[in-house]
Structure formats: structure tokens, C-alpha cells
FIZATI-680816 format. One record per residue: residue number from 1; y, z, x of N, C-alpha, C in turn. Coordinates in steps of 0.1 Angstrom, whole numbers, plus 2048, in hexadecimal, padded with zeros to 3 digits. Example, Ala and Ser with C-alpha at 12.3 -4.5 7.8 and 13.67 -1.06 7.14 Angstrom:
BEGIN
+-----+------+------+------+-------+-------+-------+------+------+------+
| num | n_yy | n_zz | n_xx | ca_yy | ca_zz | ca_xx | c_yy | c_zz | c_xx |
+-----+------+------+------+-------+-------+-------+------+------+------+
|   1 |  7C7 |  84E |  884 |   7D3 |   84E |   87B |  7DF |  84E |  884 |
|   2 |  7EA |  847 |  880 |   7F5 |   847 |   889 |  800 |  84F |  881 |
+-----+------+------+------+-------+-------+-------+------+------+------+
//
This chain:
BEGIN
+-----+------+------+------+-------+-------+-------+------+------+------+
| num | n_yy | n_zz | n_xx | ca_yy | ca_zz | ca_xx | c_yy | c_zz | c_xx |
+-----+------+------+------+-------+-------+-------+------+------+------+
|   1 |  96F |  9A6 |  BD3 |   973 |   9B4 |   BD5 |  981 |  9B5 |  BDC |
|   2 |  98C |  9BE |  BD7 |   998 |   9BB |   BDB |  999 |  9C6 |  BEA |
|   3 |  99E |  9C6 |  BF2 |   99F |   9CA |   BFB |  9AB |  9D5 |  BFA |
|   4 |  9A6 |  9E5 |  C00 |   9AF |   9F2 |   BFB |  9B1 |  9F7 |  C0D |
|   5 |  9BB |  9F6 |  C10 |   9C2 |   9FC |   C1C |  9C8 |  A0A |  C1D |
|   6 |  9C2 |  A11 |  C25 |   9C9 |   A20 |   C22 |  9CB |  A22 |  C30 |
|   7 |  9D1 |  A17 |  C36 |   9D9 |   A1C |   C41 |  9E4 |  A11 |  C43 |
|   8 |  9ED |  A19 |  C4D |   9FA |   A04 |   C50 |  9F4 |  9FD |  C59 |
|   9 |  9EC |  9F3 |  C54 |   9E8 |   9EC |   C5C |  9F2 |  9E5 |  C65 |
|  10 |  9FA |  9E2 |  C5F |   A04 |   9DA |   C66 |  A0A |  9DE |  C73 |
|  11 |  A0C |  9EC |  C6E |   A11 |   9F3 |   C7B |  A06 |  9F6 |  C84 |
|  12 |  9FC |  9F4 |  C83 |   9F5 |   9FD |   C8A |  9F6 |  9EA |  C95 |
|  13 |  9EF |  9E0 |  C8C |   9EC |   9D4 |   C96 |  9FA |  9D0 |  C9C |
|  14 |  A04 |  9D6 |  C9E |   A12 |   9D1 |   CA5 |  A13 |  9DD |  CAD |
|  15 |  A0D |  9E8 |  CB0 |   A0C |   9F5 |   CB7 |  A06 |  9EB |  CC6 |
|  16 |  A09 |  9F2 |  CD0 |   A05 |   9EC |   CDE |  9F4 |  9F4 |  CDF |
|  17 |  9EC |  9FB |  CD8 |   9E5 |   A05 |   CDB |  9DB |  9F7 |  CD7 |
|  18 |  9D0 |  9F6 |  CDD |   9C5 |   9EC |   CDD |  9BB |  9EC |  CCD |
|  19 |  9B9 |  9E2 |  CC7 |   9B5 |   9E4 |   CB7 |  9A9 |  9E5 |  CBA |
|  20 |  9A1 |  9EF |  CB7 |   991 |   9F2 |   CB0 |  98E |  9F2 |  CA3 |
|  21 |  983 |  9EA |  CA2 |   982 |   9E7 |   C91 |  971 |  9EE |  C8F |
|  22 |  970 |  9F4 |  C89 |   962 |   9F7 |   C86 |  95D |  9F5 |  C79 |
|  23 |  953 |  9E8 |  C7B |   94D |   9E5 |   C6C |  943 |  9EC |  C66 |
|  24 |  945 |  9EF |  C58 |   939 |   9F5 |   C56 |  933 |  A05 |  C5A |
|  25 |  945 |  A0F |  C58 |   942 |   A15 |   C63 |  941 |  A23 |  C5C |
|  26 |  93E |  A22 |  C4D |   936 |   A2F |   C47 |  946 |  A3D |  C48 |
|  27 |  93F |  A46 |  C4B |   944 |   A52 |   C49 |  947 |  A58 |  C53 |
|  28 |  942 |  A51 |  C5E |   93D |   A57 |   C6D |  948 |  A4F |  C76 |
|  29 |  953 |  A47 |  C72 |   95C |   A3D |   C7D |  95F |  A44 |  C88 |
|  30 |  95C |  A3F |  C94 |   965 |   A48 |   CA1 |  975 |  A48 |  C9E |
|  31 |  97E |  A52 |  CA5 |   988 |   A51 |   CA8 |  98B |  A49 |  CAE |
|  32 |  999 |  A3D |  CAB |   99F |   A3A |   CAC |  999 |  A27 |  CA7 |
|  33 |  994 |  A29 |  CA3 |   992 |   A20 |   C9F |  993 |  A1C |  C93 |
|  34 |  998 |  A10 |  C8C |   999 |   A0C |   C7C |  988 |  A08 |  C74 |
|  35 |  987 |  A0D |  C6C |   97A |   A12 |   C62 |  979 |  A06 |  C55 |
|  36 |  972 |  A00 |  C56 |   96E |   9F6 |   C4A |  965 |  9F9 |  C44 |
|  37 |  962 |  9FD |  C37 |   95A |   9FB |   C30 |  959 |  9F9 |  C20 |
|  38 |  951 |  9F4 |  C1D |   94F |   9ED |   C0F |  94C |  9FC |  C00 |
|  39 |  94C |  A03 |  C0B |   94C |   A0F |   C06 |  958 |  A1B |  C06 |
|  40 |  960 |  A23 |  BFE |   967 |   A2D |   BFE |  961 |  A3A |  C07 |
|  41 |  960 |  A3C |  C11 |   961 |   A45 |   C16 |  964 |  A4F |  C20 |
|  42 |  965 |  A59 |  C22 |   96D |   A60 |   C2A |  970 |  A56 |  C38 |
|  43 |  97A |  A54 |  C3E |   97D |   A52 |   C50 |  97C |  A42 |  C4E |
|  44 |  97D |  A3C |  C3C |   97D |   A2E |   C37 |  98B |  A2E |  C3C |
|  45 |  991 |  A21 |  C45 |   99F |   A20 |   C44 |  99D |  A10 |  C36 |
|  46 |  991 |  A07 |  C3B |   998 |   9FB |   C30 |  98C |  9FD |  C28 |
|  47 |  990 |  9FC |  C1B |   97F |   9F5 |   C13 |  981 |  9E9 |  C0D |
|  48 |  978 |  9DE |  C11 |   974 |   9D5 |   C13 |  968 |  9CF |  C16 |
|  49 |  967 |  9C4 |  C0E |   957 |   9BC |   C0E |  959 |  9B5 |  C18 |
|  50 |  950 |  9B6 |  C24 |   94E |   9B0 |   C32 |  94A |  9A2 |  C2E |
|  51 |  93F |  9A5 |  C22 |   939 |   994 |   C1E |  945 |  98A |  C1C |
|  52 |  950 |  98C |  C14 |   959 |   988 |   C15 |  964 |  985 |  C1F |
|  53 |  961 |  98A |  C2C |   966 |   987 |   C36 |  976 |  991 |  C3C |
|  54 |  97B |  98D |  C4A |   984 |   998 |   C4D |  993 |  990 |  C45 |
|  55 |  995 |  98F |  C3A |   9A4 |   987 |   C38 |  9B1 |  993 |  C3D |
|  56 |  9AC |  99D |  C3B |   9B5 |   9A9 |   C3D |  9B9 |  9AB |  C4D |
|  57 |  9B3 |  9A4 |  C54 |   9B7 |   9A2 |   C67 |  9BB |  996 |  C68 |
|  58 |  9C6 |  990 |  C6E |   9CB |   986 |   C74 |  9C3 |  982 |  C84 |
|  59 |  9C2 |  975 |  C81 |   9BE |   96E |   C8B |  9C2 |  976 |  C98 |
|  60 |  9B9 |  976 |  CA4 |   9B8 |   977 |   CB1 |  9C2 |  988 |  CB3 |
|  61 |  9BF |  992 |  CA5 |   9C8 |   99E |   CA9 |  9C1 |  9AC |  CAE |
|  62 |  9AF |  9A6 |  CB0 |   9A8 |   9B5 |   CB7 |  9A1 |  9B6 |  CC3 |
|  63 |  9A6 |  9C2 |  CC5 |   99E |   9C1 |   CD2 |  990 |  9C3 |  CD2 |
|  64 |  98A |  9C9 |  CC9 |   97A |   9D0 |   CCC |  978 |  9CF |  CBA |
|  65 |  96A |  9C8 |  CB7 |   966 |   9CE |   CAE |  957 |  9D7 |  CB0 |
|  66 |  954 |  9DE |  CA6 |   947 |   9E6 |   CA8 |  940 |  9E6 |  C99 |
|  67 |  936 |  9E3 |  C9A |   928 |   9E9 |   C8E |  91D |  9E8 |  C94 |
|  68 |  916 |  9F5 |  C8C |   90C |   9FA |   C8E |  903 |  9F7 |  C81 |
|  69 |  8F5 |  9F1 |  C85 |   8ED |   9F3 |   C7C |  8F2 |  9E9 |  C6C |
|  70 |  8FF |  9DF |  C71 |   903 |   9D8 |   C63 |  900 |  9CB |  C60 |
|  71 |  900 |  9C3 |  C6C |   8FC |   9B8 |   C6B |  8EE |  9B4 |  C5F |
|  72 |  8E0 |  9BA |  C63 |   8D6 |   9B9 |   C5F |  8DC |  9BF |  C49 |
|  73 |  8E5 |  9C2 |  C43 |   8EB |   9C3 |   C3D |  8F4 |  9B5 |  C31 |
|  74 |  8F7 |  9AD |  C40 |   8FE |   9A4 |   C3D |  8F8 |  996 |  C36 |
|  75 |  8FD |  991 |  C2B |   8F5 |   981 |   C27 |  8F9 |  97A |  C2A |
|  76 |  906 |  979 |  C2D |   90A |   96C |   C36 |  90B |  974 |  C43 |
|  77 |  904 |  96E |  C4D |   90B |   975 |   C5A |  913 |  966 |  C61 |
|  78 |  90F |  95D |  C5E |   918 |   952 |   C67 |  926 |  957 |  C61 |
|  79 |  92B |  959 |  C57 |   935 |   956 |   C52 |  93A |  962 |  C5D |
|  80 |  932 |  96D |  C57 |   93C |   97B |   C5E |  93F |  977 |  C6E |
|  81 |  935 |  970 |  C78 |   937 |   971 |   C83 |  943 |  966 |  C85 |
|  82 |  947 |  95E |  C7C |   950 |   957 |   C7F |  95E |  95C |  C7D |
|  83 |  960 |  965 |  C77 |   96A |   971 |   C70 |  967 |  976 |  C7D |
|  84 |  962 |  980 |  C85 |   960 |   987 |   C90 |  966 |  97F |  C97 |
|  85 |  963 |  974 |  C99 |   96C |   968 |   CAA |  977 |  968 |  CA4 |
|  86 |  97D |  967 |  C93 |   98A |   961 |   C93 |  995 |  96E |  C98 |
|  87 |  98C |  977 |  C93 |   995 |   985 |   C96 |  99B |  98D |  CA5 |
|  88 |  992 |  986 |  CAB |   98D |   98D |   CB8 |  997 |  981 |  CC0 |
|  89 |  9A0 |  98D |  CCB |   9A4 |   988 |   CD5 |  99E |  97F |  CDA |
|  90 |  9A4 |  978 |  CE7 |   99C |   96B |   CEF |  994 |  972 |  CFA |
|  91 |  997 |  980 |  CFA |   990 |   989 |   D08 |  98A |  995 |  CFD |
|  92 |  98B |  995 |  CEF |   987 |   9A3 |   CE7 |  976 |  9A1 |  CE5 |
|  93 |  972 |  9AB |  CE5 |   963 |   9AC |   CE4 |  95B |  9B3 |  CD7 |
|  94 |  952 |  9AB |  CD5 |   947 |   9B3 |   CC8 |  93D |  9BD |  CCF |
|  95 |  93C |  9C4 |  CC5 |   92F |   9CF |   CD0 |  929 |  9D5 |  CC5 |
|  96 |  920 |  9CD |  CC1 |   915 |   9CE |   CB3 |  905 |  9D4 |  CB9 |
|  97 |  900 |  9D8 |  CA8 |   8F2 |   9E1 |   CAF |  8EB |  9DC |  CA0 |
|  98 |  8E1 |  9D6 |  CA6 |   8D5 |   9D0 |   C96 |  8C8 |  9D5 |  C9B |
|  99 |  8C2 |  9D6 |  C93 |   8B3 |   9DC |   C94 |  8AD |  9D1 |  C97 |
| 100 |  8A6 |  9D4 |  CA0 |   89D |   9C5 |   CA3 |  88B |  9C3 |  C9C |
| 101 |  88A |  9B6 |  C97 |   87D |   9B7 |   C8F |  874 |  9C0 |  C8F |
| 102 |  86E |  9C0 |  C9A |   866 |   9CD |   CA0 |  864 |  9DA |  C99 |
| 103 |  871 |  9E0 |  C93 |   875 |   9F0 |   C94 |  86C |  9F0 |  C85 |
| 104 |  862 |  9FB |  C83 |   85F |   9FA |   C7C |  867 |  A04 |  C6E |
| 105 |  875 |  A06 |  C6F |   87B |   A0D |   C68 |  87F |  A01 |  C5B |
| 106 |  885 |  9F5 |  C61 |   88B |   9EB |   C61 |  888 |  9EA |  C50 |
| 107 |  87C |  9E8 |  C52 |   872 |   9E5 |   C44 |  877 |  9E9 |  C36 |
| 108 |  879 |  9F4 |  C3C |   876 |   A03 |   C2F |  889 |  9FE |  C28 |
| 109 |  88C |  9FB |  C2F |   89E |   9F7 |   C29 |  89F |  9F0 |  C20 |
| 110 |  8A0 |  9F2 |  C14 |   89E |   9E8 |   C0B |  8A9 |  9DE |  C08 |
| 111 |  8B6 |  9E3 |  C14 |   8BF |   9DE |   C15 |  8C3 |  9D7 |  C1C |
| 112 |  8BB |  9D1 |  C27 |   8BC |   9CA |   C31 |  8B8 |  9B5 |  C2D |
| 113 |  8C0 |  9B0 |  C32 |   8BF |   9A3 |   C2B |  8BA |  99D |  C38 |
| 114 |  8BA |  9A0 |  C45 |   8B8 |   997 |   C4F |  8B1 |  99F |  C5C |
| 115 |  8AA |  99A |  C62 |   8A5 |   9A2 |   C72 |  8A9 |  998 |  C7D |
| 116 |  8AA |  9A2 |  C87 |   8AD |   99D |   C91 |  8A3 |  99B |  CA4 |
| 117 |  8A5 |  994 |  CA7 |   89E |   992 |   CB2 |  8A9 |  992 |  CBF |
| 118 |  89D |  98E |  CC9 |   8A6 |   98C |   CD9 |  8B1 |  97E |  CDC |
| 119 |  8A8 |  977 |  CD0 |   8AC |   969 |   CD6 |  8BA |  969 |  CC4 |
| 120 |  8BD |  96D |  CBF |   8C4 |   96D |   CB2 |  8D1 |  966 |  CB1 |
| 121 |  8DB |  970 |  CBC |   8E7 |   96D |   CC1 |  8E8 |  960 |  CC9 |
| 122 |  8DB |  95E |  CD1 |   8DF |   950 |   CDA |  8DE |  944 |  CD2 |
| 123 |  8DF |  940 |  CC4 |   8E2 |   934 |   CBC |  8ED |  933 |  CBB |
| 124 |  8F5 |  93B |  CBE |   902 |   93B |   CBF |  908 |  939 |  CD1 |
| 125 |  900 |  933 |  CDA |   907 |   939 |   CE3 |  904 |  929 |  CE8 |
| 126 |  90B |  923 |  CF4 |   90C |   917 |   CF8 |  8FB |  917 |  D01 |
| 127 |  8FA |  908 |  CFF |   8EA |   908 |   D02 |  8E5 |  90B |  D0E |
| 128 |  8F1 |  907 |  D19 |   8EC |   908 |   D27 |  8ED |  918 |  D2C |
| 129 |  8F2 |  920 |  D1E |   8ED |   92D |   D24 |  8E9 |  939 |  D1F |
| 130 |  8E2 |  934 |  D1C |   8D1 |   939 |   D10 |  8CA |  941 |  D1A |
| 131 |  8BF |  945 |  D17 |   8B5 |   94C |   D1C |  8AA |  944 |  D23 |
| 132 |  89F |  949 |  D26 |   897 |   93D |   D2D |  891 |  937 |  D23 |
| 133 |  88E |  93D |  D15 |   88B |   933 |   D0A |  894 |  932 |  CFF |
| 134 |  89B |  925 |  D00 |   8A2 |   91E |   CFA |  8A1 |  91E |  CEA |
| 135 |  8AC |  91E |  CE1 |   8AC |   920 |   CD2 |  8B4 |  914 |  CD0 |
| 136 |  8B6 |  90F |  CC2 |   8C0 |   905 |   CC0 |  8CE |  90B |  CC2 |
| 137 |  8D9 |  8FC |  CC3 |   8E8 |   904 |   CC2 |  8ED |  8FF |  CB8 |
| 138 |  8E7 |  8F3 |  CB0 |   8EB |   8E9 |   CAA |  8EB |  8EC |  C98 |
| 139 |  8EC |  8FA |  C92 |   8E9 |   900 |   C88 |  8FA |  900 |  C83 |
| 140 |  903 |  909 |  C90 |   912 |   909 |   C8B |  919 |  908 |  C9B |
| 141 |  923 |  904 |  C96 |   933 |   906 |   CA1 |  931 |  913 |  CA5 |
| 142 |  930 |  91B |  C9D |   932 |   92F |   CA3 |  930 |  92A |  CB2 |
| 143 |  937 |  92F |  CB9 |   92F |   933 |   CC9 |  939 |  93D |  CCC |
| 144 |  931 |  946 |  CD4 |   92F |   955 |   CD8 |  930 |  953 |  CE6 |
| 145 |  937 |  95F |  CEF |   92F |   960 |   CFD |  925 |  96C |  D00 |
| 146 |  91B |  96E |  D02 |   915 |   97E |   CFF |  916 |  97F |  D12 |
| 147 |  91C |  98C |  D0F |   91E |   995 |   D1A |  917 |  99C |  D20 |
| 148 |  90F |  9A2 |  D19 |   901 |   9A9 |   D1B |  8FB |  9AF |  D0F |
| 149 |  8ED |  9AD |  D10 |   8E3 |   9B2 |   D05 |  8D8 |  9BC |  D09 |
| 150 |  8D3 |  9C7 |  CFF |   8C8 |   9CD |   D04 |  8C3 |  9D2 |  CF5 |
| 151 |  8B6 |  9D1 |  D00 |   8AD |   9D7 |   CF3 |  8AF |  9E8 |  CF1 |
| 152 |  8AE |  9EE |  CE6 |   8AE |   9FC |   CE7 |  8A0 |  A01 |  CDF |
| 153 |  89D |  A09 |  CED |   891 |   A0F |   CE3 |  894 |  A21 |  CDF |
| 154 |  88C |  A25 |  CD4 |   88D |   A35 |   CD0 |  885 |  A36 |  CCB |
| 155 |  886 |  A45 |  CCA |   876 |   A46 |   CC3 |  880 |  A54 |  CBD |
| 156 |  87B |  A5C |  CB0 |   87B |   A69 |   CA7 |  873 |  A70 |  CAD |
| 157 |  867 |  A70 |  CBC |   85E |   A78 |   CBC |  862 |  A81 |  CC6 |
| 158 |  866 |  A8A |  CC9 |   86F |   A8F |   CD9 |  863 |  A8D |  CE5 |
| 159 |  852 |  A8A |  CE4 |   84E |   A89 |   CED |  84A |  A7F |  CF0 |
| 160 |  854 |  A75 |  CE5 |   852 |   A62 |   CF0 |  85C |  A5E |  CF6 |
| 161 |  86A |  A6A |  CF4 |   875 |   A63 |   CF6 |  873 |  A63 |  D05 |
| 162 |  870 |  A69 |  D0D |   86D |   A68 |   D1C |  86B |  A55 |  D1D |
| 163 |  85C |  A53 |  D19 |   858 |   A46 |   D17 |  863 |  A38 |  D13 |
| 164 |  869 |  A3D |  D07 |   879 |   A31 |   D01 |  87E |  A34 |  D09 |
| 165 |  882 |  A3C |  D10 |   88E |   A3B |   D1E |  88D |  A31 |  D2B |
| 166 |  87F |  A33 |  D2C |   879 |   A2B |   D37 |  876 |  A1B |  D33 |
| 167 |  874 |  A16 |  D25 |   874 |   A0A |   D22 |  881 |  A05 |  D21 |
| 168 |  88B |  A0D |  D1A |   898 |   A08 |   D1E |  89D |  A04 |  D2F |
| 169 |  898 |  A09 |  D34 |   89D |   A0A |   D41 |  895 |  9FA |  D46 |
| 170 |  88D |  9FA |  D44 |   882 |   9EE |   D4A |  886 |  9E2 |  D45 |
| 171 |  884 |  9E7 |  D33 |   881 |   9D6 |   D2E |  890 |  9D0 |  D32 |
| 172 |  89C |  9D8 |  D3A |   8AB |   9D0 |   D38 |  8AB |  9D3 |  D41 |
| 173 |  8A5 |  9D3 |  D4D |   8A4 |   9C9 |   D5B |  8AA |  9C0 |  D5B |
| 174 |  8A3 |  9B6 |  D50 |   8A8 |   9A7 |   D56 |  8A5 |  9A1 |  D49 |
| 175 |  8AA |  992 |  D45 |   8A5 |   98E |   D38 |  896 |  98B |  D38 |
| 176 |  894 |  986 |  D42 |   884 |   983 |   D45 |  87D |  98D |  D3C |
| 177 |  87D |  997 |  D3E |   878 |   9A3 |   D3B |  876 |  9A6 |  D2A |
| 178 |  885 |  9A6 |  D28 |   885 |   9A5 |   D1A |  880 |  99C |  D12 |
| 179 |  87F |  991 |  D19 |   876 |   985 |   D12 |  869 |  985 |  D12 |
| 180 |  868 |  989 |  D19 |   854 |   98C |   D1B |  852 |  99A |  D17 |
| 181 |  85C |  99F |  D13 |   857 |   9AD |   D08 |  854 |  9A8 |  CFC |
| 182 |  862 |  9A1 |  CF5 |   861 |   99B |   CE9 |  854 |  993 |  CE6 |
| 183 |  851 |  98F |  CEF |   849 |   982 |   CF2 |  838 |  987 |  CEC |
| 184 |  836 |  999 |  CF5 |   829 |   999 |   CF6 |  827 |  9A5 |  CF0 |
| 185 |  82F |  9AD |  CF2 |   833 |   9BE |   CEB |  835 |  9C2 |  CE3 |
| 186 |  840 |  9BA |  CDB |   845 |   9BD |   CD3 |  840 |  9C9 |  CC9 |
| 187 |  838 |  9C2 |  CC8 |   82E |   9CB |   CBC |  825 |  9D8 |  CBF |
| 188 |  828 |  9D4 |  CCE |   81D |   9E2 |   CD2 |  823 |  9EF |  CD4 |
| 189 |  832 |  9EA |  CD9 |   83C |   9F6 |   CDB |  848 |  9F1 |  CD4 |
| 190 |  84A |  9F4 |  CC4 |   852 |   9F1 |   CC1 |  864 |  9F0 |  CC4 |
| 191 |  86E |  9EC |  CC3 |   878 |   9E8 |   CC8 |  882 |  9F0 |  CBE |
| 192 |  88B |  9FA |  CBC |   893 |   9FE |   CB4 |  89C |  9F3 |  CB2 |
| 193 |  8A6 |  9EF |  CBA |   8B0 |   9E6 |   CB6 |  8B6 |  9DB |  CC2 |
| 194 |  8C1 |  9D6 |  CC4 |   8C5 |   9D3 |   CCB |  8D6 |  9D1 |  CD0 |
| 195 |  8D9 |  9D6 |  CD7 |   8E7 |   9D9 |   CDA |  8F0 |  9CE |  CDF |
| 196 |  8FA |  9C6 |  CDA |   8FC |   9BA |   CE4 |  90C |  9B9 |  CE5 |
| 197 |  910 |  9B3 |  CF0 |   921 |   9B3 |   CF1 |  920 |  9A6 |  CF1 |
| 198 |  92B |  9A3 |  CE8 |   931 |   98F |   CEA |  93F |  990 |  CE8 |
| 199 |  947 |  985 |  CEE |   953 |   97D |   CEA |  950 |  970 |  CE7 |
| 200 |  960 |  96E |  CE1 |   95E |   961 |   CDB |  95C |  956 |  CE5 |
| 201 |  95B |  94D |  CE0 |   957 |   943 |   CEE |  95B |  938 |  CE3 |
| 202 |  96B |  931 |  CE4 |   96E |   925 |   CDB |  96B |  918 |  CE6 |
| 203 |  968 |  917 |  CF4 |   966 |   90D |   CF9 |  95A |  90F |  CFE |
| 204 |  94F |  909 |  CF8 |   940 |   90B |   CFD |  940 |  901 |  D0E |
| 205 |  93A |  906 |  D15 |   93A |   8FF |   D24 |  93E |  908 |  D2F |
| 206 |  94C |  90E |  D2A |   956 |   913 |   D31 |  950 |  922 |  D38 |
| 207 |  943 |  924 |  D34 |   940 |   938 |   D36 |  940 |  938 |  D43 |
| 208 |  944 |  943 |  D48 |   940 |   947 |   D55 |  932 |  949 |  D5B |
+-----+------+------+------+-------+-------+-------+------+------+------+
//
């Protein structure tokens, strides 16, 4: 798929104003931010196959990227997250949102290639600073630093949302928490998604 630009990109990444990239970002893009999608439509600045990767951004030129709901979307996701580190500043951050296994919406997508969990991101992340239960690291090079994660719960019903307010608030106390949600809950109080910030992390050891 050839890649169609309807804005100067050029000028815009040589502009002092900090770069926002939003993948996947439909019709609905916030302001000020640059709009990817594999789709023609309104508030589209690039269209472009993500599966194919970001070739249209130069190494280390964004500050922030953002998707919502795209990942679970994606068939290669190692590839795309390695396209996300190459693009992203040495201080720029990702700020993604995937439905976590749980949600029982997840299902009904006929378009969804992948689900996600608590522990998903940390195969990417250096071993010594994992969660209290440990995943492999030894799958890819990718490493990530996650900044913070939470589970997000919702509900459609206006008289549980009282209730999802209050489990958000709890289960992201502490990870402990979240792990022994996942662990024992999951199922009983389903989990809508989960919200997570990372940067790149090219020297595993080094995290604060």
C-alpha cells in the first residue's frame, strides 16, 4: 500500500512545536495532532498501512505517539512496536489503550487478531523489572520502559458505573492488586481494557 500525505510533513517535523502522532485515529483525531490511518477519512492527515510499518517518520523525530483500541487490530505487533521505539524520541512516550481478555465486547470483533493481558507488555521489558510474576524476555530485543499501567474498567449500564469507578480506583493501588485481580477476578468482574505509558528503553539494566 503506497503511502498518501495530505499534509508537509516535512515542515511540520522541522517546526519547534513537539510531534504527536496518532495511530489508527479514525475520524475523531484530536487537535493538533498528526492522524494515521489505513483508511481515507475525514481529520486523515497520512493513509497508510501501519502493518507495514512507520517508513514515512524518521528515526528518533516524535515526541508522543497515541492509539486507541488498535493494537488488538494488529498481526504483527512486534514489528509495529519496534517502528514505535525507532520513531520515538529517547525521552518520547507511547500512550496506547487495548482491550484486555476479560472485556466481553472483545469477542464479538471479528476483527481483532490478538488479546491482551496485564502481564503482555512486560516481555518486552528487562527482567529485573517485571511484575511479581515473571514472563520470558528472551522472545525479542524490543525492550520498553513502562511507565505506568492500569486496568480500566466501564460498564454501558449508568447504574454500575458508580461500582467501575470504584474498581478502577482499587485495582491500581498497587500492582499487587492488579495481579491478583487478573489472577482470581478476572472473570467475575470483567476488565474493559488496559491503559499503559512506555518509552523506549535501548539499554536494558539502565531503568530508573
Amino acid at each position: 500500500m503506497d503511502v498518501l500525505t495530505k499534509i508537509n510533513l516535512s515542515q511540520i517535523l522541522n517546526d519547534s512545536e513537539p510531534i504527536i502522532v496518532e495511530l489508527g485515529c479514525g475520524p475523531k483525531k484530536k487537535p493538533g495532532r498528526i492522524g494515521v490511518d489505513k483508511i481515507d477519512l475525514p481529520n486523515v492527515d497520512i493513509i497508510a498501512d501501519i502493518e507495514e510499518g512507520l517508513g514515512f517518520l524518521p528515526d528518533n523525530s516524535v515526541d508522543q505517539i497515541h492509539c486507541k483500541s488498535l493494537l488488538a487490530h494488529i498481526e504483527n505487533l512486534e514489528g509495529l512496536l519496534a517502528e514505535i521505539i525507532r520513531v520515538l524520541k529517547k525521552n518520547g512516550t507511547a500512550h496506547i489503550f487495548v482491550p484486555h481478555f476479560s472485556n466481553p465486547y472483545y469477542y464479538s470483533d471479528y476483527t481483532h487478531k490478538r488479546f491482551f493481558g496485564l502481564y503482555t507488555f512486560y516481555y518486552f521489558v528487562d527482567s529485573q523489572y517485571q511484575l511479581k510474576r515473571k514472563v520470558p524476555v528472551f522472545y525479542t530485543s524490543i525492550r520498553i520502559r513502562i511507565l505506568s499501567q492500569k486496568l480500566k474498567f466501564r460498564s454501558s449500564v449508568k447504574l454500575f458505573k458508580p461500582c467501575k469507578k470504584l474498581l478502577n480506583w482499587f485495582f491500581n493501588l498497587h500492582t499487587n492488586l492488579q495481579e491478583f485481580y487478573e489472577e482470581n477476578l478476572c472473570y467475575a468482574l470483567p476488565c474493559y481494557g488496559i491503559e499503559i505509558v512506555f518509552t523506549p528503553d535501548e539499554q536494558p539494566g539502565n531503568q530508573p
